[in-house]
PAZAPA-4460 file (N, C-alpha, C; in steps of 0.05 Angstrom, whole numbers, plus 32768, in hexadecimal, padded with zeros to 4 digits):
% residues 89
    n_x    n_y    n_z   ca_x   ca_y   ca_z    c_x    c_y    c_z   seq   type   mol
   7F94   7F1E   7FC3   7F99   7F39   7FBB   7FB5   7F42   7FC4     1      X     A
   7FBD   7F3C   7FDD   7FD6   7F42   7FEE   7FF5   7F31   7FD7     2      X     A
   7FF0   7F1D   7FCC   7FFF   7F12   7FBD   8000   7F22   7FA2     3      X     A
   7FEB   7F2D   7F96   7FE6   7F38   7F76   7FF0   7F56   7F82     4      X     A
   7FF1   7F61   7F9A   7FF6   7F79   7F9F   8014   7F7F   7FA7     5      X     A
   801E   7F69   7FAE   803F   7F5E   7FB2   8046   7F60   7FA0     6      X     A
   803F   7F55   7F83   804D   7F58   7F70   804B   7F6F   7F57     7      X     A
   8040   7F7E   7F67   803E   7F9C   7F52   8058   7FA7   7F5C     8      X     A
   8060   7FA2   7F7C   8065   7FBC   7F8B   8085   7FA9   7F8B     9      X     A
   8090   7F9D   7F82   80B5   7F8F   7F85   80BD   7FA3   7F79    10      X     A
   80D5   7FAD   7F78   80F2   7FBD   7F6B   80E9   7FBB   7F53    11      X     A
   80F3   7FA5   7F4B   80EB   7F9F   7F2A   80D3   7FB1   7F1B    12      X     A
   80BB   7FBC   7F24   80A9   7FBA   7F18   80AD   7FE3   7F1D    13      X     A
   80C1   7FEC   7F35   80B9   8004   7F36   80CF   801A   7F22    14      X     A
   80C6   8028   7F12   80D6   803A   7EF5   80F4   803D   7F03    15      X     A
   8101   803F   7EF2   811E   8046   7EF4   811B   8064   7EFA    16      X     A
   8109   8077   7EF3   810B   8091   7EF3   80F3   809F   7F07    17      X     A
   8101   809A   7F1C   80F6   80A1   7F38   80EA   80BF   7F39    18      X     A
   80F5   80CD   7F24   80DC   80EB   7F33   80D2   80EA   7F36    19      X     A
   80C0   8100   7F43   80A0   80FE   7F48   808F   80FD   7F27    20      X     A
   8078   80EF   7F23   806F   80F6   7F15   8053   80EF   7F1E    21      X     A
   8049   8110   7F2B   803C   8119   7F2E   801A   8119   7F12    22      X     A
   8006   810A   7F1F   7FEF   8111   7F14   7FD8   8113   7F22    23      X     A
   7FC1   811F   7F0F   7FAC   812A   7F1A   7F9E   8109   7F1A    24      X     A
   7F95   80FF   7F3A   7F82   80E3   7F3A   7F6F   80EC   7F3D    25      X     A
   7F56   80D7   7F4B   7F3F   80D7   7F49   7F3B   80EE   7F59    26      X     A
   7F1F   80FC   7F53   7F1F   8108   7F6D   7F28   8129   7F68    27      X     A
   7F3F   8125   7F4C   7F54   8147   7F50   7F68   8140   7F69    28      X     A
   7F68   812A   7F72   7F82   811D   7F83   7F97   8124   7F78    29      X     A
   7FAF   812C   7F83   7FCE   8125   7F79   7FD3   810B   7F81    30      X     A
   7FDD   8100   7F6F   7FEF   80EE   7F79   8009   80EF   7F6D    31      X     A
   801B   80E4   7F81   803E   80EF   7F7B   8041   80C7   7F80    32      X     A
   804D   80C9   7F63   8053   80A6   7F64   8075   809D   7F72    33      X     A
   8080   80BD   7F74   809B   80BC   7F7D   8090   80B3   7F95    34      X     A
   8082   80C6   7FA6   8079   80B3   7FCC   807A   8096   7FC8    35      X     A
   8065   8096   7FB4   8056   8076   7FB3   806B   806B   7FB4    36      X     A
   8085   8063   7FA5   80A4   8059   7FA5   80B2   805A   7FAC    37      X     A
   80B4   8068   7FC8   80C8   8075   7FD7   80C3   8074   7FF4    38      X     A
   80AE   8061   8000   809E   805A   8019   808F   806F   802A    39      X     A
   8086   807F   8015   806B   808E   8021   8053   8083   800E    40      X     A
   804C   8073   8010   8030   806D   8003   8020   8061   800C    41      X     A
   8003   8079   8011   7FEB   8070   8023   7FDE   8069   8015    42      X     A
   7FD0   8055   8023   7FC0   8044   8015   7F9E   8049   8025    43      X     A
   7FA5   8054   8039   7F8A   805F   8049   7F7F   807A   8047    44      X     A
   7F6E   808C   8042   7F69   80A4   804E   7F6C   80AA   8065    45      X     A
   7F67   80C9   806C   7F5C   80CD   8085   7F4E   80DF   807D    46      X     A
   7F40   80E1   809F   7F2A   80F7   809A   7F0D   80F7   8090    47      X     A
   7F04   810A   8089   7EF0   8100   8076   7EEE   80F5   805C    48      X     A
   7F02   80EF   8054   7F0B   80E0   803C   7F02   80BD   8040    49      X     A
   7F14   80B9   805B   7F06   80A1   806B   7EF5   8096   806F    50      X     A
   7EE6   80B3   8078   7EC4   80AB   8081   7EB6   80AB   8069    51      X     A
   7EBE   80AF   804A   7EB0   80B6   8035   7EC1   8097   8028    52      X     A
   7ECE   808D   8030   7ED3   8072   801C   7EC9   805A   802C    53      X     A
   7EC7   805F   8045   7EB2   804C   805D   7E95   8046   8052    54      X     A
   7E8B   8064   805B   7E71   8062   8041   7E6B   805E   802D    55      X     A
   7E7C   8063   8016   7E7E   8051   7FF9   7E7F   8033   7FF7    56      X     A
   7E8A   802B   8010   7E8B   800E   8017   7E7A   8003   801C    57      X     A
   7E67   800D   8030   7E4C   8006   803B   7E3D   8008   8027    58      X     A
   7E39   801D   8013   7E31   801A   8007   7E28   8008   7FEE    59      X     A
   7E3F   8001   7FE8   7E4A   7FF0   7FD9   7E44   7FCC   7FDF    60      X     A
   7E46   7FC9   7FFA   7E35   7FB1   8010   7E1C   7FB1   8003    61      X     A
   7E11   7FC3   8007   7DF0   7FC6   8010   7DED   7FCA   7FEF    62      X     A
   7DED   7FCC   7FE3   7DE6   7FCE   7FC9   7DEA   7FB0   7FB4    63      X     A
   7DF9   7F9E   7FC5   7DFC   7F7A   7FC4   7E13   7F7C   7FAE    64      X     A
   7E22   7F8D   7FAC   7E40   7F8D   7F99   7E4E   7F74   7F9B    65      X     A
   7E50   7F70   7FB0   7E60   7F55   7FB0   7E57   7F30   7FB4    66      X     A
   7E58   7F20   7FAC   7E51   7F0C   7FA6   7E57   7EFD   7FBE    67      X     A
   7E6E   7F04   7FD0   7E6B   7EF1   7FE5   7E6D   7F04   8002    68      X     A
   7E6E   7EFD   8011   7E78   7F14   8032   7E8D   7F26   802D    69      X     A
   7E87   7F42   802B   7EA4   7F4D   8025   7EB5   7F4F   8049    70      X     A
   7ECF   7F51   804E   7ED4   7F4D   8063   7ECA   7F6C   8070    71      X     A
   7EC9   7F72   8085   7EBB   7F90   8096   7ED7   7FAB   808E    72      X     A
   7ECA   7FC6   808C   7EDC   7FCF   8089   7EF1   7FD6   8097    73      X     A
   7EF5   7FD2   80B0   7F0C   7FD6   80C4   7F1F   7FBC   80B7    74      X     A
   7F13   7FAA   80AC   7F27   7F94   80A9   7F3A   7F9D   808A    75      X     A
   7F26   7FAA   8079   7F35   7FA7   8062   7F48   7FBF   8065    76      X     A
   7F43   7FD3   8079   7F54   7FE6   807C   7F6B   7FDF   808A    77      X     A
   7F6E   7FC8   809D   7F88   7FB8   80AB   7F91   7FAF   8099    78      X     A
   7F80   7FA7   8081   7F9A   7F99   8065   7FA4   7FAC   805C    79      X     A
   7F9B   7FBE   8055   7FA8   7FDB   8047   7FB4   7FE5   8053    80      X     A
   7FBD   7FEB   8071   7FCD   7FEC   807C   7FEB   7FDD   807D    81      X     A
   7FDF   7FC5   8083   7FF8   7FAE   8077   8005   7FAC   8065    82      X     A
   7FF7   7FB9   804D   8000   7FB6   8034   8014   7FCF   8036    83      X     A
   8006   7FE6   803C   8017   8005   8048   8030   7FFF   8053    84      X     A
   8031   7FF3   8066   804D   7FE2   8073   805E   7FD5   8065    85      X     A
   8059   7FC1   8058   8067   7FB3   8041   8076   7FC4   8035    86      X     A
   8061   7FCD   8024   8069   7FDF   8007   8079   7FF9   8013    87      X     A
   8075   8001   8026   808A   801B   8032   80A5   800D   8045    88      X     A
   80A7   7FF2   8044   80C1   7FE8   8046   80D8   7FE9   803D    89      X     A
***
């Protein structure tokens, strides 16, 4: 995933026309894709946002979504983190 997610995020791939362009995401979220390209882009919540995508996770476990061990969620949040680091390089 860390390789397929490297290659969204190179120079090459981000618009020549850096404004913000601002839309309504999931949720009624803003998202400003100028951050996202400009090394503010979180890739984690906080808050109760956190504790509400933790539980979608668990949920998501326990309901047998995935076909093999998914890794625990503290771990996939240290990749998203990593990835946070990278990509805001």
């Amino acid at each position: 995933m860390w390789a397929f997610l490297k290659g969204l995020l190179t120079p090459r791939r981000i618009p020549a026309d850096r404004r913000p362009l601002d839309e309504l995401g999931d949720y009624g979220s803003v998202i400003d894709y100028g951050k996202a390209v400009s090394g503010d882009l979180r890739l984690i919540p906080e808050g109760e946002a956190l504790d509400a995508l933790k539980s979608d996770y668990q949920e998501m476990i326990s309901s047998g979504l995935f076909e093999e061990e998914p890794s625990p969620f503290e771990v996939l949040m240290s990749q998203c983190h990593a990835i946070e680091l990278e990509a805001n390089r």
